[in-house]
N, C-alpha and C positions, 0 to 999 in steps of 0.2 A: 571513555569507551562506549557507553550509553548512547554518547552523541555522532558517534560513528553509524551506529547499530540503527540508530533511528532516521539516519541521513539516507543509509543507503537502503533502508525500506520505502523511505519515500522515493526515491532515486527509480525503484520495483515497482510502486506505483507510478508514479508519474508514467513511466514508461506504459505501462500496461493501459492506463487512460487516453495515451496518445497511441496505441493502438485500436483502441477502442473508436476512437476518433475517426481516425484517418480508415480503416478496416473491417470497423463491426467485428473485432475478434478479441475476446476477453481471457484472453490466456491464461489468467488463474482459474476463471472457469472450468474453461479448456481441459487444462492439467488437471483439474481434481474434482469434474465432473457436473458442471453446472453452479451456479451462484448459490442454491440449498441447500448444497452438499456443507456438512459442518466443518469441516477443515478451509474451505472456501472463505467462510465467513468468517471463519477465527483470522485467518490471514488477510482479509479487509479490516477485520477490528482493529489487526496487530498493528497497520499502517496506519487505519485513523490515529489511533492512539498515537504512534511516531510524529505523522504531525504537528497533533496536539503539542506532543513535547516539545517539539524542534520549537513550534509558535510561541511557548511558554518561554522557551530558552532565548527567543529573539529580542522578547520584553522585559523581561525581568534576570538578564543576566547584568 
């Protein structure tokens, strides 16, 4: 279930970087008021960390 959870947050990011990209428009920003807004940033942490995991899961399953 974790590995769901952590998929489809990267899934949120990724997307949201390839708008970035292609757009110059950062939609988590966007939605919750700028990159310093703390809710922003918890939810980039929340995707590094998913990452992380997924990457962890890649090698060491």
């Amino acid at each position: 279930m974790l590995a769901w959870i952590a998929l489809i947050l990267i899934i949120i990011g990724g997307l949201n970087w390839g708008l970035v990209g292609l757009f110059n428009v950062d939609l988590v920003a966007r939605i919750f008021g700028g990159t310093k807004n703390p809710v922003a940033r918890l939810i980039y942490i929340v995707i590094g960390l998913s990452a992380l995991y997924t990457l962890l899961m890649v090698f060491f399953r």
